[in-house]
N, C-alpha and C positions, 0 to 999 in steps of 0.2 A: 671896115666901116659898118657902125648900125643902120639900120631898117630907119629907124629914127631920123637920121643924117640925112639920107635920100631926102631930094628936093621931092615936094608935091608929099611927104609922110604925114599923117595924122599922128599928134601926139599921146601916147598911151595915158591915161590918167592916175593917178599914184593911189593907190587902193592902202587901207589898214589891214593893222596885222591883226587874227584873232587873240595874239600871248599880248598884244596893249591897249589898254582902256582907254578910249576916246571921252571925251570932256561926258559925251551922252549918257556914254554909259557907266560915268561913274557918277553921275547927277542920280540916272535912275538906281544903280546900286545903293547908292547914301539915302533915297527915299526912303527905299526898303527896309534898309537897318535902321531908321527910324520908328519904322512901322512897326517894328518886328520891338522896339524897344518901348514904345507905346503901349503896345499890347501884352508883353510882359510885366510894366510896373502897374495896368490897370489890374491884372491877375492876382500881382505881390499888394496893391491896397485892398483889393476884395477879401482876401485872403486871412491880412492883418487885422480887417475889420470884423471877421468873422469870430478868429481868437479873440480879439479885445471882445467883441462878446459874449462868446462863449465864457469865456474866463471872468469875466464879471458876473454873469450868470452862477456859475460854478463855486466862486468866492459865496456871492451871497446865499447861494440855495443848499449848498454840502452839507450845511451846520443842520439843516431841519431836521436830515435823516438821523440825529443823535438829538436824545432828552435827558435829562437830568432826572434822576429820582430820589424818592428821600423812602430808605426804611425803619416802620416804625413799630411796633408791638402794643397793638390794639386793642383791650379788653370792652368785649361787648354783653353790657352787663343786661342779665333778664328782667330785673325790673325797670332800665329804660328801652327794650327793643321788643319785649313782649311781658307787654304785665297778667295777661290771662294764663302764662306760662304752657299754651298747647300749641303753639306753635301754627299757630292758623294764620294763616299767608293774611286773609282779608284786612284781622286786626294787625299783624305787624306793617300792613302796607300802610296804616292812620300815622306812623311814626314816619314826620317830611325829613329832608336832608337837615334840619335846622337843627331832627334830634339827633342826627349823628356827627356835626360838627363840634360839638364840646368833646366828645369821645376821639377824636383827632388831638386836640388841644390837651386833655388830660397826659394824652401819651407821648406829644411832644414835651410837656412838661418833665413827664418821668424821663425820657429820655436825656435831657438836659443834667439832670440832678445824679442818675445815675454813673454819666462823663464826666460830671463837675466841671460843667462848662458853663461859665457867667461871665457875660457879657455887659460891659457899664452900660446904663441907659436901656439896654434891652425889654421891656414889658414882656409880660408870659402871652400878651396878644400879641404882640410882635413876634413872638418866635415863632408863634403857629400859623403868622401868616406866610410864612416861608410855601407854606402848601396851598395846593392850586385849589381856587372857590371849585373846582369838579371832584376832588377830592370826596367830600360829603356824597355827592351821588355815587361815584365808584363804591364807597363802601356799603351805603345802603344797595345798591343790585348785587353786589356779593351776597350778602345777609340776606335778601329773599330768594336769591337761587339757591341759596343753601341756609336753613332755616335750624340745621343741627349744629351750627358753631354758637347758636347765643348762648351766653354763658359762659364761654370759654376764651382765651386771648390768642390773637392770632398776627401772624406777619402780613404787614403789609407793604406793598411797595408803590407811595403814591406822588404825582407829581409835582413838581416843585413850580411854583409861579411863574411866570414868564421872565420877571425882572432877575428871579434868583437864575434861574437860564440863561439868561441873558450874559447875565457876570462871568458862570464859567466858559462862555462861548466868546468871551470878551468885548463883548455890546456894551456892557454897563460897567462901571469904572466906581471907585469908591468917591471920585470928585463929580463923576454926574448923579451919583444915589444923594450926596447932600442936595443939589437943587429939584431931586423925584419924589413927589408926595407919595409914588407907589411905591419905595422899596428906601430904605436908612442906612449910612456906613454900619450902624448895628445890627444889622441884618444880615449885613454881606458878612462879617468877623462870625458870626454864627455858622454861616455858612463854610467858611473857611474849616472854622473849628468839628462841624461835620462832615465835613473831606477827610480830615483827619482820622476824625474817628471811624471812617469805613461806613457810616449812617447816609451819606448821598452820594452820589454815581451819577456819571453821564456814561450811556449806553444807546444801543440803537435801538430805533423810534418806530416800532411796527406800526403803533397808535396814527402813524400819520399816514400809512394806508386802509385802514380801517375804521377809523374815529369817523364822526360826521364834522360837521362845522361846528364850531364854538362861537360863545358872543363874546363882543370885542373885551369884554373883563378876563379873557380865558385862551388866550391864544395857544398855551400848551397844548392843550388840549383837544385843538382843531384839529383837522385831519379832510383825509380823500375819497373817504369809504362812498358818501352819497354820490358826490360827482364824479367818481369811475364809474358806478354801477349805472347811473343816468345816461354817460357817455355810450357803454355798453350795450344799452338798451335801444339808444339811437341809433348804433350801429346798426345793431340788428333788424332794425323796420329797415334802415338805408337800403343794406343790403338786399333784404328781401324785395323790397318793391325797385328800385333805381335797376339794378343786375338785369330782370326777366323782361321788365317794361323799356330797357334802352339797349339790351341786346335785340328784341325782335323790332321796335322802333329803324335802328342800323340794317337786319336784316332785310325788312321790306325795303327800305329807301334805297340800299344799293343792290338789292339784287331783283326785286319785285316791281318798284315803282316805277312805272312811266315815266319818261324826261320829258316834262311839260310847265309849264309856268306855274302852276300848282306846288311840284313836289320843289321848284328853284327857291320857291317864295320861304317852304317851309325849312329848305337848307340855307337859305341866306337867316332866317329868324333863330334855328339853332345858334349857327355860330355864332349872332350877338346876343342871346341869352347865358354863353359861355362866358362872356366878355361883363354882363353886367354886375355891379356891386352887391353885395352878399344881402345889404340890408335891404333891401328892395325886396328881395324874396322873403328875409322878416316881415315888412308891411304888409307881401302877400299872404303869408301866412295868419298874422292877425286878423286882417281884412275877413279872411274866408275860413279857415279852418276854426276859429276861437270866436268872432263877431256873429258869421255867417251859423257856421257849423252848431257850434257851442260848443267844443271841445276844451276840457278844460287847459286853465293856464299850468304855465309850469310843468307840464306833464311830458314825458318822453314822446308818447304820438304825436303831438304837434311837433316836437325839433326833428322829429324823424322823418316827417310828413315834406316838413321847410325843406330839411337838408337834401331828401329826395329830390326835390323840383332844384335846387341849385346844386347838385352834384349830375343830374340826369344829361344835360349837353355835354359835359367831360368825357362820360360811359359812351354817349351813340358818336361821339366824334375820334374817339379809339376806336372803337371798334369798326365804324366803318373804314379806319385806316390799317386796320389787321386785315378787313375783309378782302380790299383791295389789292393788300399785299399778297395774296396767295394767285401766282399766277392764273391765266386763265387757260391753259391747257388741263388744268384739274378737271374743270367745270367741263370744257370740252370732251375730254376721255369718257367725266361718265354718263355725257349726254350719249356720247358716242354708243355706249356699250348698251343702250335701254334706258337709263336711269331717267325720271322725270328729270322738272327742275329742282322742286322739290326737297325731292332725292339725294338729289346732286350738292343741294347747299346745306341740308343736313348731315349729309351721312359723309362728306367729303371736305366739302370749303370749311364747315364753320369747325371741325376739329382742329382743321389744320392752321386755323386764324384762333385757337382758345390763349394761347399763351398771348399774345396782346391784346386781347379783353380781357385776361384778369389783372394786366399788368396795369391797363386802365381803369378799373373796376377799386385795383386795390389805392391807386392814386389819388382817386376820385374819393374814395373810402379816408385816405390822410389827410385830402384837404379837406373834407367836412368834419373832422375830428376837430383841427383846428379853428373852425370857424366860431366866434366870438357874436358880432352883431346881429345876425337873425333871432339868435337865442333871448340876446337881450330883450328884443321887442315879443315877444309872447310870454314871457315873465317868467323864466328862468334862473333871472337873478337874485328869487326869493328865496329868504334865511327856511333852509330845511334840514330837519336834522331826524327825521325818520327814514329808514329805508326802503325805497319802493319793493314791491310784495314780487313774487313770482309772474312771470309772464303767463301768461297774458293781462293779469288785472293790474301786474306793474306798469303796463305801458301806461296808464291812465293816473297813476299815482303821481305824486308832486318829487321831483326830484331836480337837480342842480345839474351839470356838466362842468369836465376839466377847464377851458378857457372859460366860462362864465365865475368859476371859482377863483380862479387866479386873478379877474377884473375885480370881485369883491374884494380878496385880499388887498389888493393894493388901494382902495380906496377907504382903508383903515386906520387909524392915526399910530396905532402902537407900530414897533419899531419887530415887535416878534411876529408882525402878518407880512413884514416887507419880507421876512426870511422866508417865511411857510408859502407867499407865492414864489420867488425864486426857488423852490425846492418844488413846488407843484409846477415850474416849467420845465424842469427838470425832467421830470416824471413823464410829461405831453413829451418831451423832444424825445425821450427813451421811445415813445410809443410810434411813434413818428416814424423814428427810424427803421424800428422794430420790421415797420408794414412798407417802406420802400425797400428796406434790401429783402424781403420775401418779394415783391414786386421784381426785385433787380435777378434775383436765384432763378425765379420761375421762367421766367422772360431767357434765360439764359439757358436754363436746363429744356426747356421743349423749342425754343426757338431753330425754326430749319431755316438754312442757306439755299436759295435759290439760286 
């Protein structure tokens, strides 16, 4: 007889097995693999969403980095490029692009006759408008950097219009050239028939890292040359002032400052100056450096100046989280051994916290690479097409940046600037990347395990 049996027994209560799941715990099981599924198709839409833009990106901007060219054999005859026949820069410099543009058109002409390519309806204006209105200048700064070919016929290789680009890139269609006042089915069968003859080529487009901007009649011809070098410039004031002014800013605060309602006030105002909108520090900068100051618009020291004060909370809010990362037995050892404090935060804590300030520094450095509206409001948006000068006098020069360029482009009607900014975000996302994975190496290669 059981225990159980016995009069006066308490009954034992029937306990679960751990090998079977009770209703509980297969309720909370089922949550989880919810969760867990939740969190995986939010991943797989971010993901997708990414490609779909990247890939859109990529369709529209690939084609920039390739241009069409047309070769042509150009005789530059001395009584229309120098009639004094000495060759003196001053007087051939009186000859505008206007006189070199029949000198294009003659040799497209010869060119034509020589192929025996005739086209019905084609005008001999028509054929040489296949070349791009830059054309004329290209050939005239050949001709005064080199002032010993007039007289002689020479190769050229110059660009073909936007719309003829367009075609072999397949933008333009022979049913969209009939309703385009800018380019004719007879234009495009020219163009065919110079395919043919080895006379035009599409090739890769160095011109669009070097070129300046072009007006909207000339989009071939656009290019990144001004707004890298502006961008470049900005850096480099970023760098130099944002770096030394928010690493010792971080250094006093967490290792000098007094904890008093003072230094709270000034760590609660960092953090939401981290947090505020980029344009706002545009205004400020207007406001103070260009109304106040007088510095001029458009000038790299002003975007460098802005992007400093909006990148500056990024730099002390890393770095004081490097500084913190470095235990505090450091500090104690070498307080221990003699060392000041000093000492101690130089010669010891701030080496050993370097690799996340410049991991910070260089992040800080990609987001204001990217930043678009500050720039816009101190006038950066203005059409420039000379190159600002050597530093120090370039800082002051009138020059462009990558996102301020790629806003113009898109606010252009023709159909070859929608290309040239998706190839110019190309070029920002290259750069982009370029300076997070040295962020991500650096960070990886000095980084110590505590």
């Amino acid at each position: 007889m059981s225990d159980a049996s016995l009069p006066g027994a308490v009954p034992v209560p029937k306990t679960s097995s751990l090998l079977v799941q009770d209703a509980r715990t297969a309720k909370r099981n089922a949550a989880e693999a919810r969760f867990k599924m939740y969190g995986l198709a939010a991943v797989i839409t971010g993901i997708l969403a990414l490609v779909l833009l990247l890939a859109s990106i990529l369709s529209n901007g690939l084609s920039a980095f390739q241009q069409t060219y047309v070769t042509l054999e150009i005789a530059l005859p001395e009584d229309k490029l120098d009639k004094s026949g000495t060759r003196d820069l001053e007087v051939m410099r009186k000859v505008s692009t206007f006189g070199y543009a029949p000198l294009i058109a003659t040799a497209m002409e010869a060119k034509l006759a020589e192929a025996g390519i005739e086209i019905e309806g084609l005008t001999a204006k028509d054929a040489g408008a296949i070349i791009s209105k830059d054309a004329p200048a290209q050939l005239r700064d050949f001709v005064l950097a080199n002032p010993q070919v007039v007289g002689t016929t020479q190769t050229f290789e110059l660009l073909a219009n936007g719309r003829i680009d367009g075609y072999l890139k397949g933008r333009v269609s022979m049913e969209s050239a009939s309703l385009d006042k800018n380019v004719s089915p007879a234009q495009l069968q020219l163009t065919d028939a110079l395919l043919e003859e080895g006379a035009l080529e599409k090739r890769f487009n160095w011109g669009f890292f070097t070129n300046p901007d072009a007006s909207g009649q000339r989009p071939e011809a656009a290019g990144l040359g001004v707004a890298i070098m502006g961008s470049l410039y900005m850096m480099m004031i970023v760098l130099c002032l944002a770096l030394p002014i928010g690493v010792a800013a971080s250094i006093y605060l967490e290792e000098f400052a007094p904890k008093n309602r003072l230094t709270d006030l000034i760590e609660v105002n960092i953090s939401n100056l981290a947090a505020v909108p980029s344009i706002v520090f545009g205004i400020l900068g207007l406001a103070i450096f260009i109304n106040f100051a007088g510095l001029p618009q458009s000038a790299p020291i002003v975007g460098g100046l802005v992007l400093t004060l909006m990148t500056l909370p990024t730099i002390i809010i890393s770095t004081r989280a490097s500084l913190k990362s470095v235990p505090p037995s450091i500090r104690d050892a070498a307080l221990g051994v003699g060392a000041s404090k000093m000492q101690a935060v130089f010669h010891h804590v701030l080496p050993l916290a370097a690799p996340g300030i410049l991991t910070g520094t260089i992040i800080g450095l990609a987001q204001a690479l990217g930043e678009t509206a500050p720039l816009l409001l101190i006038g950066m948006v203005a059409f420039v097409r000379e190159y600002p000068a050597a530093p120090p006098e370039g800082f002051f020069d009138p020059a462009s940046a990558l996102p301020v360029q790629i806003y113009n482009w898109t606010q252009r009607s023709d159909p070859a600037f929608v290309e040239r900014a998706s190839g110019a975000i190309i070029v920002l996302l290259v750069f982009l990347l370029i300076m997070n994975a040295v962020a991500i190496l650096l960070r990886r290669r000095f980084e110590r395990r505590w």
